[in-house]
C-alpha positions in Angstrom: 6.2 5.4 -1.6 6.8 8.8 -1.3 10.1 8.6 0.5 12.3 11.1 -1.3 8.8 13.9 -0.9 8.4 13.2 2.4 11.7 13.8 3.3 11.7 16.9 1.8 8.3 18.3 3.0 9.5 17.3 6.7 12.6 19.3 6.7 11.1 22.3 5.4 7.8 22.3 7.8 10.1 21.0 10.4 11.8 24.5 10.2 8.5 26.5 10.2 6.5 24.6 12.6 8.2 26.1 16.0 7.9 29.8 14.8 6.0 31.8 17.1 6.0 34.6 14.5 5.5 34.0 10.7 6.1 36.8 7.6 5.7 36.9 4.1 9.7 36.5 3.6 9.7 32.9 5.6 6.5 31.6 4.2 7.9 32.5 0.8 11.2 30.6 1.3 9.3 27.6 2.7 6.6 27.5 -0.6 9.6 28.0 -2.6 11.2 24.7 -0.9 7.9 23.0 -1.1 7.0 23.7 -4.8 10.8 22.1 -5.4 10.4 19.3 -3.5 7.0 18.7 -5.7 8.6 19.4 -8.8 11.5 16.6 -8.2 8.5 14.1 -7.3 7.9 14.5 -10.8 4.3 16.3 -9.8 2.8 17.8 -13.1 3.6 21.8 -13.2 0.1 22.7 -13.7 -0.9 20.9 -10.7 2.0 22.3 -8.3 1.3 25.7 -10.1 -2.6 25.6 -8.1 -1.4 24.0 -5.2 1.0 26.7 -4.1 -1.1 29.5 -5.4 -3.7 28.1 -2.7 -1.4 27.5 0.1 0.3 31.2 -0.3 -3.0 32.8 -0.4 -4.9 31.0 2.9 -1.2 30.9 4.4 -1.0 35.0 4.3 -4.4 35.0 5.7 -5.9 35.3 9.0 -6.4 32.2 10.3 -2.9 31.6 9.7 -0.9 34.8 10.6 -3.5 35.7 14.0 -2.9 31.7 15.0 -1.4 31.4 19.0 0.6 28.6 16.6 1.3 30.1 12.5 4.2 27.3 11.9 1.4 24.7 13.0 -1.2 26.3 11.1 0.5 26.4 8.0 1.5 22.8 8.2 -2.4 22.1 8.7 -3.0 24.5 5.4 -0.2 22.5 3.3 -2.1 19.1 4.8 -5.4 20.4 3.8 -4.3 21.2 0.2 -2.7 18.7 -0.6 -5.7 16.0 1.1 -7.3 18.5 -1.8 -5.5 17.7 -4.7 -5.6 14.2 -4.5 -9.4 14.4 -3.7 -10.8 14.7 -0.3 -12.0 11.5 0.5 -11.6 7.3 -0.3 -14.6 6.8 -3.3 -15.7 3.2 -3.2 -17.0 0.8 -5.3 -20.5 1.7 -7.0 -21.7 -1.9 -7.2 -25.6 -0.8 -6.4 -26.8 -2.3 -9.1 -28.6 -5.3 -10.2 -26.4 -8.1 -10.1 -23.7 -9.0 -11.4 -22.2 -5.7 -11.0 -19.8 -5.4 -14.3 -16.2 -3.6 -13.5 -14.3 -3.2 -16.9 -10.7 -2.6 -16.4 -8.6 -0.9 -19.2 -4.9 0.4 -19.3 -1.8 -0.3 -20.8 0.6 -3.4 -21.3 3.1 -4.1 -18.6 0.8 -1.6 -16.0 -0.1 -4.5 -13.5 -3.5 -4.7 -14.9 -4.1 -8.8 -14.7 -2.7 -8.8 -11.5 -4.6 -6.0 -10.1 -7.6 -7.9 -11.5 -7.0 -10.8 -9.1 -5.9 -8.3 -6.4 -9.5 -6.5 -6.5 -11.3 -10.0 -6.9 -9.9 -10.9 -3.4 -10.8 -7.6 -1.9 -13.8 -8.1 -3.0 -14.3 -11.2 -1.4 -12.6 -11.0 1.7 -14.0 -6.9 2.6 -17.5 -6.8 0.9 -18.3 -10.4 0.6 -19.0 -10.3 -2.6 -18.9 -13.7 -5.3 -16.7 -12.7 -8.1 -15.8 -13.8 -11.5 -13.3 -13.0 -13.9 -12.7 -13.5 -17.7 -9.6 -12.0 -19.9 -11.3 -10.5 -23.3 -7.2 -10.2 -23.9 -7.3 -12.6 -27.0 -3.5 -10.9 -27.9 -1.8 -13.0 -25.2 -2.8 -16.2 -24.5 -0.3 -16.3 -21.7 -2.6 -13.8 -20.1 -5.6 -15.7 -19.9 -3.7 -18.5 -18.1 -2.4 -16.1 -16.0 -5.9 -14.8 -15.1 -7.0 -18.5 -14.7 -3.5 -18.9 -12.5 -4.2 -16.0 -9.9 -8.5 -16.6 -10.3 -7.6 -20.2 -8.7 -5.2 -18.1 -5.9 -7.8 -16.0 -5.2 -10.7 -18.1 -5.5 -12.6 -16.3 -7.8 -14.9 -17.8 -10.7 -12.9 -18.2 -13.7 -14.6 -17.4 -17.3 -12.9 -19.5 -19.7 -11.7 -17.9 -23.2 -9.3 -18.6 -26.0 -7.2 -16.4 -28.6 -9.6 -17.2 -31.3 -12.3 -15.5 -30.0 -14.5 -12.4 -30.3 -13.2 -9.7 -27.2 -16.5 -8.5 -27.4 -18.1 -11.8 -27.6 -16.3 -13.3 -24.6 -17.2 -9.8 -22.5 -20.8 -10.6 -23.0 -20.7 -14.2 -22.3 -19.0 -13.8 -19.1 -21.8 -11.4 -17.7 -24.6 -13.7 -19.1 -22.9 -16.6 -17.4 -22.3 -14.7 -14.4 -25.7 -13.8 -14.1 -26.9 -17.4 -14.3 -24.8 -18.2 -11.8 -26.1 -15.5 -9.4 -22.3 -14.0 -9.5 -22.8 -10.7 -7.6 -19.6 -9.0 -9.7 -17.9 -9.8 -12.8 -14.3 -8.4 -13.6 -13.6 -8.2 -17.4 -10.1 -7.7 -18.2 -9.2 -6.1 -21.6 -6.1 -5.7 -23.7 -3.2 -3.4 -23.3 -0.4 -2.2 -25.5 2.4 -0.6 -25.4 1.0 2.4 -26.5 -2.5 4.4 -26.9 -3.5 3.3 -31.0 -6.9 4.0 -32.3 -7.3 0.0 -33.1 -6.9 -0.3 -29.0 -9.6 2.4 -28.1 -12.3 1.3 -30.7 -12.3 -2.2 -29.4 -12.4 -1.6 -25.8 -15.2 0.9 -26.5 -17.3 -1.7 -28.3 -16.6 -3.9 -25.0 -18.2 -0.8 -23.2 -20.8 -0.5 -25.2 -21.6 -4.0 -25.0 -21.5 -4.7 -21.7 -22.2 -1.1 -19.9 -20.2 -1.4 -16.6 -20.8 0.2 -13.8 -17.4 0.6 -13.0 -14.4 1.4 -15.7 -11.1 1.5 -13.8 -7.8 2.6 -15.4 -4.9 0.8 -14.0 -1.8 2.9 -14.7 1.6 1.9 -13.2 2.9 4.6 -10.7 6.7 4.8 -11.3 5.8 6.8 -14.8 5.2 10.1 -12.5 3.2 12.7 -14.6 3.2 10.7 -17.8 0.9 8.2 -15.9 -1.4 11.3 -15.4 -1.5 12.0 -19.2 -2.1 8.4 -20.4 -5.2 8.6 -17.9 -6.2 11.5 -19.5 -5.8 10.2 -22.7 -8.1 7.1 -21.8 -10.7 9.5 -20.3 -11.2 10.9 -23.3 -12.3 7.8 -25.1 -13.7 6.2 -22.7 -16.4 7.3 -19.4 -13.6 6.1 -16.4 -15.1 6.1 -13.2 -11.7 5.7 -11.3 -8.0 4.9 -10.7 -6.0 2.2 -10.1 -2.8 3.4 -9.1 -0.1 0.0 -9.2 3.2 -0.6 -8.1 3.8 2.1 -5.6 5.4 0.3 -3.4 8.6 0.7 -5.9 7.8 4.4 -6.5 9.8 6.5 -4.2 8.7 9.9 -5.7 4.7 10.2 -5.4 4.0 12.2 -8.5 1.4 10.2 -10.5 -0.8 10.1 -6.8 0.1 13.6 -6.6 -1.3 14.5 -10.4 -3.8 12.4 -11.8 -7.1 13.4 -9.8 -6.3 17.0 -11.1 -5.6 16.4 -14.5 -8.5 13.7 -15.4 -10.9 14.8 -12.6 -11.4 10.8 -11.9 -10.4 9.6 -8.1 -7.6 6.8 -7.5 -9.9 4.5 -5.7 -7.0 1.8 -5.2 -3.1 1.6 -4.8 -1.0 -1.1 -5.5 1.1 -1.9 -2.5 3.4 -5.2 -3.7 3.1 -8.2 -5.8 0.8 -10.3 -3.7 -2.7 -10.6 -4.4 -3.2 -9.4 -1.2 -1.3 -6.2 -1.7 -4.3 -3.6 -2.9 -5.2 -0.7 -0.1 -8.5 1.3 -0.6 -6.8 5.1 -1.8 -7.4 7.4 1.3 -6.0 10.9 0.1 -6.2 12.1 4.3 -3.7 8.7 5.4 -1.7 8.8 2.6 -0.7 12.8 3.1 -0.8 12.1 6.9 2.0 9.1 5.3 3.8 12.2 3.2 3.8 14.4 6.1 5.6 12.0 8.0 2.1 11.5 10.7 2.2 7.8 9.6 -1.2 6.3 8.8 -2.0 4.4 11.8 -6.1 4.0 10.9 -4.7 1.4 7.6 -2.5 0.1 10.2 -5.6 -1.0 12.5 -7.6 -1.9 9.7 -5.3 -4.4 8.2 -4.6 -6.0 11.8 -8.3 -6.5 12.0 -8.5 -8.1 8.7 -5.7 -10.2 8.8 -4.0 -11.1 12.1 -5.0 -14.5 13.2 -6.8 -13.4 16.5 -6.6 -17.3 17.7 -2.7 -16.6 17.4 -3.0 -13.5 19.5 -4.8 -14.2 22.1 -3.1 -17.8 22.3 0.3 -15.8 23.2 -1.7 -13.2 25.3 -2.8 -16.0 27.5 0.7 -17.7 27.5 2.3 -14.5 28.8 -0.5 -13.6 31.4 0.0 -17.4 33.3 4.0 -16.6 32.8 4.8 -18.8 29.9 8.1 -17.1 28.1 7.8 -15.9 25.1 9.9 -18.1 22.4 11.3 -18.7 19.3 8.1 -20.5 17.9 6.0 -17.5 19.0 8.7 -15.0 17.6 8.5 -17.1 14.2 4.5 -16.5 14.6 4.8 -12.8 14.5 7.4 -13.1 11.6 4.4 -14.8 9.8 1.6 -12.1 10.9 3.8 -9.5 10.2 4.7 -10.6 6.7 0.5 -11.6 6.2 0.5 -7.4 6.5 2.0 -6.9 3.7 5.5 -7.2 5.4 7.7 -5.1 7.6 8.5 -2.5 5.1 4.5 -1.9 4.6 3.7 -1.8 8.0 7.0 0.8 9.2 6.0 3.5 6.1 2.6 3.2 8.2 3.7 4.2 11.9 4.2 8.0 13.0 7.6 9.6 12.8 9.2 7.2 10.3 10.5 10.3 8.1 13.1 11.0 11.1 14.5 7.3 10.9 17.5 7.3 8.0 17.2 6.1 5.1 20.0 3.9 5.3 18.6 2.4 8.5 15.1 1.8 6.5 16.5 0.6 3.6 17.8 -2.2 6.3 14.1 -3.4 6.7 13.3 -5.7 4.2 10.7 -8.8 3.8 14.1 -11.1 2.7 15.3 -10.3 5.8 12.3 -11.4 7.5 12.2 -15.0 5.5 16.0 -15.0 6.5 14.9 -15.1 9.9 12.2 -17.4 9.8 14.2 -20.2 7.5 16.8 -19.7 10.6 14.0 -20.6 13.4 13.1 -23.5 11.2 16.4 -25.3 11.2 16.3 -25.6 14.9 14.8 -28.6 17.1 11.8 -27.9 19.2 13.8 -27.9 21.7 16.0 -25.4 20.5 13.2 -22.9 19.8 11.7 -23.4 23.4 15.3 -22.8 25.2 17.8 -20.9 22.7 19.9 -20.9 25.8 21.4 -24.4 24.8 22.1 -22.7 21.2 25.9 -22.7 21.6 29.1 -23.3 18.9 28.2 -26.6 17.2 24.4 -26.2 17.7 24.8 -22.5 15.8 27.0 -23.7 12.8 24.4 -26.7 12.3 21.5 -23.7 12.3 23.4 -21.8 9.6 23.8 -24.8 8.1 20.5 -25.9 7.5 19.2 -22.2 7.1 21.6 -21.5 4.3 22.9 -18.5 6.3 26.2 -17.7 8.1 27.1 -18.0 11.9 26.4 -13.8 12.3 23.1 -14.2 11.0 22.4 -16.8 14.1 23.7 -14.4 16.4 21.7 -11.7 15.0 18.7 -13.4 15.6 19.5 -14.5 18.9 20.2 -10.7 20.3 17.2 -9.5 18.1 15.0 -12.0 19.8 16.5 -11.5 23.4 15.5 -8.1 23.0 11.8 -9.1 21.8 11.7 -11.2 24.7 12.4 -8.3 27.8 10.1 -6.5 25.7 7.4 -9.1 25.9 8.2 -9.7 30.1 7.3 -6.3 30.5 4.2 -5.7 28.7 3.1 -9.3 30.4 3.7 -7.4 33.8 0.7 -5.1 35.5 0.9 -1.8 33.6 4.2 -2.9 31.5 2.3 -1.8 28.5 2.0 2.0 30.1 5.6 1.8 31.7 7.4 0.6 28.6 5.7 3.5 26.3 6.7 6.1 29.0 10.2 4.5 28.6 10.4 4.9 25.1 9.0 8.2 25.1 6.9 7.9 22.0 9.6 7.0 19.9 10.4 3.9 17.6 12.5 1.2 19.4 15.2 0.6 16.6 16.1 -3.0 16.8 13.6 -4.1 19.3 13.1 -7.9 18.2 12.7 -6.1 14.4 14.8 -7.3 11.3 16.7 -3.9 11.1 
């Protein structure tokens, strides 16, 4: 997300940043630059409009223009305002209530908003710790209730049976009177979508409301429709008393401008994003990492946070301890951070998250992709045990059995092979006393490109 904006933005504060000396002629040329780059994100007008008005008139004031450092200090204005726009701070969750705490989630058909039904249901579970159940009032589609029951099994969430026959309303209702027998402490209730906003659409899910007074009413809205996914949350507000955003499928939205618009136009905070298809794949919205993401500053905090929650620490310290007693490091531990990595939402998740990825080319990002990664991994697993413990022996016949079995060609083997010789000098030296501090004075901050990574 955000690619093409970030690109831009980096360019142009690149140029400013170093100035020892700033004037009202360079700071217009680089708002001028900045509003474009906004503008091709597909950010609504009115909201680029504000945001340059505020950055021209704190970047022509003092704090800016008496700074030791004006290109650094206007950079930390255009971070500020644009942390502003998209609302300051993560909101969470209001589930202090008595339980079950209802969440109603509206939007419109094709949006992602079964999925992201599921994908909240596990958050809830795994980060709050909270027993959830779900139930479709989307009597439209009976494919969508079995897909609700489908990802409610994945997710292991409590699944309120309906059927196409029956009363949305009715089944709303039921689903928090069961819950609440069960001692559920939250209860999802997934409406209908259209294709469209229609009246017919807004009176029913507003007698769901009414019914069932949640204390949460999320709008899912689907990211790649830029500003137009701002006015169809508008549009929703109107009818109905939102309390937030779920922004989905930004993981395929390269431009930024529906993150970029909708806290300004309906005055309701994105509380979630979309990161993939996997239920997995649902990040808590934090306007300061994801600008710190735009800006090219990388978002190392959601970096942490997702190794706590879902690295296998057993795996880790396993392979710590193997290095420390001077074990090599081998193909069956390389395959294990293949697995971790991809349990992170995948390479291509965890790069957009690490500092000074806006300097690496496109072309050479657009390299880094999670069917690599499987690649790789089916590879490892067409070797013998012995092979993955001594890929010295891999030679001519042993390599075109590999690709063989892998469904790959000979070059891919070879790939591999360098890729994980290179993973493996890294490992020896952060297994030596102070290789960890000697290897990041060696790289001198910067991103090794190919070391023991799929690029």
């Amino acid at each position: 997300m955000f690619d093409s904006l970030s690109e831009r933005l980096g360019s142009t504060l690149q140029k400013i940043r170093g100035q020892g000396r700033i004037t009202e002629d360079n700071v217009k040329d680089s708002l001028r630059e900045i509003r474009m780059a906004l503008l091709e994100a597909d950010v609504a007008l009115p909201v680029v409009r504000e945001f340059i008005g505020r950055v021209k008139e704190r970047a022509m004031g003092q704090d800016v223009l008496r700074s030791l450092t004006p290109g650094q200090a206007l950079v930390k204005v255009v971070n500020d305002e644009l942390i502003a726009v998209m609302g300051d701070a993560n909101e969470t969750l209001n589930l202090a209530t008595q339980p079950p705490a209802v969440i109603l989630m509206a939007g419109l058909q094709g949006a992602g908003k079964t999925t992201s039904v599921a994908k909240l249901a596990r958050w809830l579970k795994e980060r709050e710790k909270k027993s959830v159940m779900v139930a479709s009032a989307d009597v439209y589609r009976p494919a969508a209730i079995e897909q609700l029951k489908t990802l409610a099994n994945e997710v292991d969430a409590h699944f309120f049976p309906s059927q196409s026959d029956q009363n949305p309303v009715e089944i709303a209702k039921a689903a928090v009177a069961q819950a609440k027998s069960q001692l559920i402490d939250v209860v999802i209730i997934d409406t209908a979508g259209r294709l469209h906003i229609d009246d017919d659409m807004m009176a029913e899910i507003k007698q769901i409301h009414a019914a069932i007074n949640p204390i949460e009413t999320l709008f899912t809205v689907d990211s790649m429709t830029g500003q137009d996914a701002a006015n169809t949350a508008k549009a929703f507000n109107e009818a109905l008393p939102l309390t937030g955003i779920i922004l989905t499928k930004t993981d395929g939205d390269a431009r930024g401008g529906a993150a970029l618009s909708i806290r300004h136009i309906t005055g309701k905070p994105i509380k979630f994003m979309g990161v993939g298809e996997k239920t997995a794949a649902l990040e808590a919205f934090h306007p300061d990492r994801v600008v710190s993401r735009i800006l090219g500053m990388g978002d190392v905090l959601s970096l942490v946070e997702e190794a706590q929650q879902k690295m296998d620490k057993g795996s880790a310290e396993k392979l710590a301890n193997k290095l420390k007693k001077g074990k090599g490091f081998d193909l069956d531990d390389f395959r294990d951070q293949l697995r971790q990595m991809s349990n992170m939402g995948g390479i291509g998740s965890m790069l957009e998250k690490m500092p000074g990825m806006s300097n690496i080319p496109t072309a050479a990002k657009q390299q880094v992709n999670d069917k690599e990664m499987g690649k790789l991994e089916a590879i490892i697993n067409s070797m013998t045990k012995k092979e993955r413990i001594r890929p010295d022996i891999i030679k001519g016949s042993r390599k075109k059995r590999i690709a063989a079995g892998s469904g790959t060609q000979i070059q891919d083997v070879n790939r591999l092979l360098k890729q994980f010789a290179q993973m493996q000098k890294m490992m020896k030296k952060m297994s030596q006393k102070g290789g960890m501090a000697k290897m990041m004075r060696a790289l001198g901050g910067k991103m090794p490109m190919g070391g023991g990574l799929p690029f």
